[in-house]
C-alpha positions as CSV (number, residue, x, y, z in Angstrom):
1,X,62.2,105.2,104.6
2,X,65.3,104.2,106.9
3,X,67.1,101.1,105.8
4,X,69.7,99.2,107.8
5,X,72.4,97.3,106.0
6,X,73.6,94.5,108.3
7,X,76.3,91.8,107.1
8,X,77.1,88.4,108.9
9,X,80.2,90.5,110.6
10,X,78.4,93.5,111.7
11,X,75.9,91.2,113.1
12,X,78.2,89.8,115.4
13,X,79.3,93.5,117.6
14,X,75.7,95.7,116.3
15,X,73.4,92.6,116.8
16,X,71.6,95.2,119.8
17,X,71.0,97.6,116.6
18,X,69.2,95.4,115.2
19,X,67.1,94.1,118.0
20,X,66.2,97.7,119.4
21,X,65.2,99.0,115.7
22,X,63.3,96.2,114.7
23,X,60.3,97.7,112.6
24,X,61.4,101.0,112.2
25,X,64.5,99.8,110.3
26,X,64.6,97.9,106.8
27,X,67.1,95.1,107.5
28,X,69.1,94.1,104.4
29,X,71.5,91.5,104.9
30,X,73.6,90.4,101.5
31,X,74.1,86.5,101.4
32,X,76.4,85.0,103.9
33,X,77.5,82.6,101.8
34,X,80.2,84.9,100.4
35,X,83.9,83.8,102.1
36,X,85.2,87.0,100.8
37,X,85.1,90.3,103.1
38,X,85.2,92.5,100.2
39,X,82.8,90.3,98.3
40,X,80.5,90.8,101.4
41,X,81.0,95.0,101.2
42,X,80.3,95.1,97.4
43,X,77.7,92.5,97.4
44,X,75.9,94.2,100.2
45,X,75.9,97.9,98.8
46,X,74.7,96.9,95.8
47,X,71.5,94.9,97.4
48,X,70.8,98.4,100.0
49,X,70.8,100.5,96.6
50,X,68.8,98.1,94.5
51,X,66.3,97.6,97.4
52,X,66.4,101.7,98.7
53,X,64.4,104.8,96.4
54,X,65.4,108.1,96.0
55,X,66.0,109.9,99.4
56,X,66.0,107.1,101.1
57,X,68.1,106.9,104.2
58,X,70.7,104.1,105.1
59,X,72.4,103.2,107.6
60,X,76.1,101.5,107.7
61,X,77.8,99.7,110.4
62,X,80.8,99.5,108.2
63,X,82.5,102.7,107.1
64,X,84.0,101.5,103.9
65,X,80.9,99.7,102.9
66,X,78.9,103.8,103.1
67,X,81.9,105.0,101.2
68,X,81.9,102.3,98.6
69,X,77.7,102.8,98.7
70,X,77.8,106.4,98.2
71,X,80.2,106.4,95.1
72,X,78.1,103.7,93.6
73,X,75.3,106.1,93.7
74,X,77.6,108.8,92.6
75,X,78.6,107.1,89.0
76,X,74.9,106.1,88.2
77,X,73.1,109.0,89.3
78,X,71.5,107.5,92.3
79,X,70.4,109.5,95.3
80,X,70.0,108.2,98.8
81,X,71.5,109.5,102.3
82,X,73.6,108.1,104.3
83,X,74.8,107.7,108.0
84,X,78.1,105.8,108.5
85,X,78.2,104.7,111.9
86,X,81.9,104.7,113.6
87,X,84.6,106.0,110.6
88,X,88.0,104.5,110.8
89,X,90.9,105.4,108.1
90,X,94.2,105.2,109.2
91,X,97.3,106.9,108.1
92,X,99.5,104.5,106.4
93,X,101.5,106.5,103.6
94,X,100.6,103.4,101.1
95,X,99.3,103.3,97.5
96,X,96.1,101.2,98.7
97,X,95.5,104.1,101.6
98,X,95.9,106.7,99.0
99,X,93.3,105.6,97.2
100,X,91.0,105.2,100.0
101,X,91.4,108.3,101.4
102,X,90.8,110.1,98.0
103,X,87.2,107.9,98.2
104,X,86.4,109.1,101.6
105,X,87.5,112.7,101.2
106,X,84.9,113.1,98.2
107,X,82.3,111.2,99.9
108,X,82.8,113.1,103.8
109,X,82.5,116.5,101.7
110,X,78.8,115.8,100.6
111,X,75.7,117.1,102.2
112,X,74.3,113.2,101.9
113,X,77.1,111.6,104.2
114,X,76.7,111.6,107.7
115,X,79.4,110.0,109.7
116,X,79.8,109.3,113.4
117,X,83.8,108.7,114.8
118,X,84.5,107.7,118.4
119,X,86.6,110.7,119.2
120,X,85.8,114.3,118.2
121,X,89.8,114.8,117.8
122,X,90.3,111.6,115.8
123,X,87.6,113.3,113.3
124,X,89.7,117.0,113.6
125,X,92.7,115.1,112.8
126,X,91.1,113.6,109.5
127,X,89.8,116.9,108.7
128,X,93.6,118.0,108.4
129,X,94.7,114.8,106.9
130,X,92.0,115.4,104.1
131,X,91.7,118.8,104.0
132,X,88.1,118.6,104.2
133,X,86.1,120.2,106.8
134,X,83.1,117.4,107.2
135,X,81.3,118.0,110.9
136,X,81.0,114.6,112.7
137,X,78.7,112.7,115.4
138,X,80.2,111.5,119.0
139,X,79.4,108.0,119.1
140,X,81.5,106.2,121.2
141,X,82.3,102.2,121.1
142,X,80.3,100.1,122.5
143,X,81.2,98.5,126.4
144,X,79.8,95.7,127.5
145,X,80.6,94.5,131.1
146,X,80.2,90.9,130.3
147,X,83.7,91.1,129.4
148,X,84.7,90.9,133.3
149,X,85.9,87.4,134.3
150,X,86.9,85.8,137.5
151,X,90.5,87.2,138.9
152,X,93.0,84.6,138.0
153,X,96.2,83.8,139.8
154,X,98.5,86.1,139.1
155,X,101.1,85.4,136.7
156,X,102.8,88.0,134.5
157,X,103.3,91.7,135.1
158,X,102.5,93.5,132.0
159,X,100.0,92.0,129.2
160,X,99.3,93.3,125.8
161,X,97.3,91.9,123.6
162,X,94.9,92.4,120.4
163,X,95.2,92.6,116.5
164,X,95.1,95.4,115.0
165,X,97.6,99.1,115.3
166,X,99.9,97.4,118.0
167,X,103.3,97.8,118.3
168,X,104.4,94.5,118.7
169,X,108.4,95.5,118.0
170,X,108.2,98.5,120.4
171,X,106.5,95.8,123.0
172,X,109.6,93.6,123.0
173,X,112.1,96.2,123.3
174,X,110.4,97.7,126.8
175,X,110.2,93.8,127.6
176,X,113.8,93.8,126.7
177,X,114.0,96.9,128.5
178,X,113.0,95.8,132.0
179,X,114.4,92.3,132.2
180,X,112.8,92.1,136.4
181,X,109.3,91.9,135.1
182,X,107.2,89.4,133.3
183,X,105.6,90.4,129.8
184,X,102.6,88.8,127.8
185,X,102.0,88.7,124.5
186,X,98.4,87.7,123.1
187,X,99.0,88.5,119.3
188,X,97.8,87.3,115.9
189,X,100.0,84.4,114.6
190,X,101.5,86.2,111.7
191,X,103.6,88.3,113.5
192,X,103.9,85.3,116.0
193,X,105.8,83.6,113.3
194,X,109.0,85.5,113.1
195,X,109.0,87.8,116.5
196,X,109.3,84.8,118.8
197,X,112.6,84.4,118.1
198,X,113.9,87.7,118.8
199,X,111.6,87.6,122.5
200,X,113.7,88.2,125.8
201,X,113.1,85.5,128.5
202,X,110.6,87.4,130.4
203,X,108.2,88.1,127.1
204,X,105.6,85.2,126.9
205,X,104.3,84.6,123.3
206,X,100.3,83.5,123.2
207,X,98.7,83.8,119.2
208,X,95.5,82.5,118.2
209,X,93.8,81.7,121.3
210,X,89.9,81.9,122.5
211,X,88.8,84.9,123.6
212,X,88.2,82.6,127.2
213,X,92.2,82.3,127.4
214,X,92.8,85.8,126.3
215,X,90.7,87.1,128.6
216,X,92.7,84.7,131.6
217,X,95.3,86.1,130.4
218,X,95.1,89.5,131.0
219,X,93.0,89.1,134.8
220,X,96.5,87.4,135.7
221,X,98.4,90.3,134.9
222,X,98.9,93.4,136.9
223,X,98.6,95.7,134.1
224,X,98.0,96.3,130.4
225,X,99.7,98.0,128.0
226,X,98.2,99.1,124.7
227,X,101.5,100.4,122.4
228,X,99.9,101.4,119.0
229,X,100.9,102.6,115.8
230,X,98.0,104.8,114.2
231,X,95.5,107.8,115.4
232,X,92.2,105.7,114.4
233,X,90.7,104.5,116.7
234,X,92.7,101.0,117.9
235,X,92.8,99.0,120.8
236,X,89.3,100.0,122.4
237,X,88.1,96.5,122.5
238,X,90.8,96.0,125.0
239,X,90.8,98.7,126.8
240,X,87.2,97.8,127.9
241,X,88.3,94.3,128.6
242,X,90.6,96.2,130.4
243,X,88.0,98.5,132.4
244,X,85.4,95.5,132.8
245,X,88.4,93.8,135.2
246,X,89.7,96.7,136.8
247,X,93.2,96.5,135.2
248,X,95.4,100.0,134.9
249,X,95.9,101.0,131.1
250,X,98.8,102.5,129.9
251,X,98.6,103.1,126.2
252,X,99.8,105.5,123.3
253,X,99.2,109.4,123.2
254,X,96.8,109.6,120.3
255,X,94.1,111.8,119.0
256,X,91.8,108.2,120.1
257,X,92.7,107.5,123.5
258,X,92.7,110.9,124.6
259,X,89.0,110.7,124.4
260,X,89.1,107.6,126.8
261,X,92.0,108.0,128.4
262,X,92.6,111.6,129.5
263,X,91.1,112.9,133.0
264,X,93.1,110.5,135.0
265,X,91.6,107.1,133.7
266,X,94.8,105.7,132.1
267,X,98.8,106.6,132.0
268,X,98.8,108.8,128.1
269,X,102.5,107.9,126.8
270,X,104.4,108.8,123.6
271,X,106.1,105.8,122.1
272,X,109.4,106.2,123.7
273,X,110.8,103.5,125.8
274,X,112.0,105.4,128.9
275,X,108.6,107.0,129.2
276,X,106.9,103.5,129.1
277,X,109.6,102.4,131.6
278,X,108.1,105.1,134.1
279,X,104.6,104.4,133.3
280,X,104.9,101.1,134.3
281,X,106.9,101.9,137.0
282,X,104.2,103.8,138.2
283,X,102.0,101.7,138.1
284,X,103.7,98.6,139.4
285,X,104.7,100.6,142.1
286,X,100.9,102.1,143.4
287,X,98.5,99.4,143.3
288,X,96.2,101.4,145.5
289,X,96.5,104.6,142.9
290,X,96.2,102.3,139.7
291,X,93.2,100.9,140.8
292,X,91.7,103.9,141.4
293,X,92.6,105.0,137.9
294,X,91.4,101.3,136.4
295,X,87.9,102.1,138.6
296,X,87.9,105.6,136.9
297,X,87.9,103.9,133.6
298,X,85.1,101.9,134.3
299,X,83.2,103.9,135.4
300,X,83.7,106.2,132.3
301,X,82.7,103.3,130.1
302,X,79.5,102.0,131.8
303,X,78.0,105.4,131.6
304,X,79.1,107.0,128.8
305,X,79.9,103.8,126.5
306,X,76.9,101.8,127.0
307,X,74.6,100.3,124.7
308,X,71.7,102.4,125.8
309,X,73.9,105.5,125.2
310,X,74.7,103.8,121.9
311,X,71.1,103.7,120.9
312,X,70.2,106.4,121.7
313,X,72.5,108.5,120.0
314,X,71.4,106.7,116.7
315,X,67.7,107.3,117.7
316,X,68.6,111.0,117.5
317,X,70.3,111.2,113.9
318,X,67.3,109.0,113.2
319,X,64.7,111.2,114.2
């Protein structure tokens, strides 16, 4: 049988999953009243195994949950297969990504583990990194055009915003950089908390803010810029925001964007400041040209992003 593990946070992006496989997919959904994240993974590949027989099939929405599942199954003997929808491990040279790469690199090298990734290069370039040579699924992210908003009066030249694998220090020195323009900042409050003070006069500081105001943000800027600091995948959900409102992208050459990016929907830049400084340029300078490339993007994403592209990719390792 296939089985589906879904967790309250999975839930919220792959809720369409569950909707369009309901029936043909075993739903298993660990309590939700665990607080803790990794509480959550443990918690929930411990209920798929206990629930799944041998040869069972199961599917992940979480990478790290497939690769925590799969070396349960390894140290007590278990067998089951797995698809892990959309892998992510970044390169941080730290103890705690050591270890995790060492977990994935065993797991990716078995017959059992099928894994998805959003670029075909992103997956080459963990090959290398882990000197394995697993073959992966295209799967892109997910766009969904509700992310378009009314145009708001415009207010700031460049925006930037997100979470996670932006280079928030790099951001400030091309705000630094370019002291005629107006910069935004939409960024978690942690880094907030000590770059503020640093901020030239024309960098705006936003943090924790609804995703209403972040989105307001960015339709009254002319352009967004997506400075990151990893090859995994980063950034995407912005870059759609991005596409949905027609904004220009200018973002960081990497083994990820290349598979949204290239083809002339988005200004590829490596992270040095007086490449940025002519990317911007550029695109400041030829509204007519960067709209064209913003319309390219879009147009990218609705067909070959969607959720129907999505589901039917799954329906195919499925079948």
């Amino acid at each position: 049988m296939d089985y589906l593990l879904v967790d309250a946070y999975d839930n919220n992006v792959y809720g369409f999953v569950t909707v369009r496989f309901a029936g043909r997919l075993v739903e298993v959904r660990p309590p939700e009243i665990l607080k803790s994240r990794k509480a959550q993974w443990f918690t929930g590949a411990l209920k798929v195994l206990h629930r799944t027989r041998r040869s069972d099939r199961i599917v992940f929405l979480f990478d790290f949950q497939a690769v925590i599942a799969w070396w349960i199954c390894r140290l007590t003997f278990r067998k089951r297969r797995f698809i892990c929808v959309n892998l992510l491990l970044d390169q941080k040279d730290s103890f705690k990504n050591r270890i995790a790469s060492a977990l994935y690199r065993k797991a990716l090298a078995s017959p059992d583990f099928t894994a998805t990734v959003t670029s075909l290069e992103y997956g080459s370039w963990l090959n290398s990194r882990l000197g394995v040579n697993a073959s992966y699924i295209l799967m892109r992210d997910v766009y969904h055009g509700d992310y378009a908003v009314m145009p708001a009066t415009h207010r700031y030249d460049v925006f930037c915003g997100g979470r996670n694998g932006r280079d928030w220090e790099f951001y400030r020195q091309l705000a630094a950089s370019m002291p005629g323009l107006e910069f935004v900042a939409v960024m978690p409050s942690a880094p907030e908390s000590g770059f503020s003070r640093q901020c030239p006069a024309n960098l705006h500081i936003m943090s924790d803010i609804r995703d209403s105001e972040f989105l307001e943000a960015m339709s009254a800027s002319s352009l967004v810029c997506l400075p990151l600091t990893k090859q995994a995948p980063a950034g995407l959900i912005v870059l759609f925001q991005a596409a949905a409102n027609r904004k220009p992208v200018v973002i960081t050459d990497t083994v990820t964007s290349r598979e949204y990016c290239s083809c002339g929907r988005g200004l590829l830049v490596e992270n040095k400041i007086e490449k940025w400084q002519a990317a911007v340029r550029q695109c400041l300078d030829n509204p007519s040209e960067s709209l064209e490339m913003a319309v390219r993007l879009r147009n990218f994403c609705e067909a070959e992003c969607s959720q129907d592209k999505f589901l039917s990719e799954l329906e195919t390792l499925l079948s």
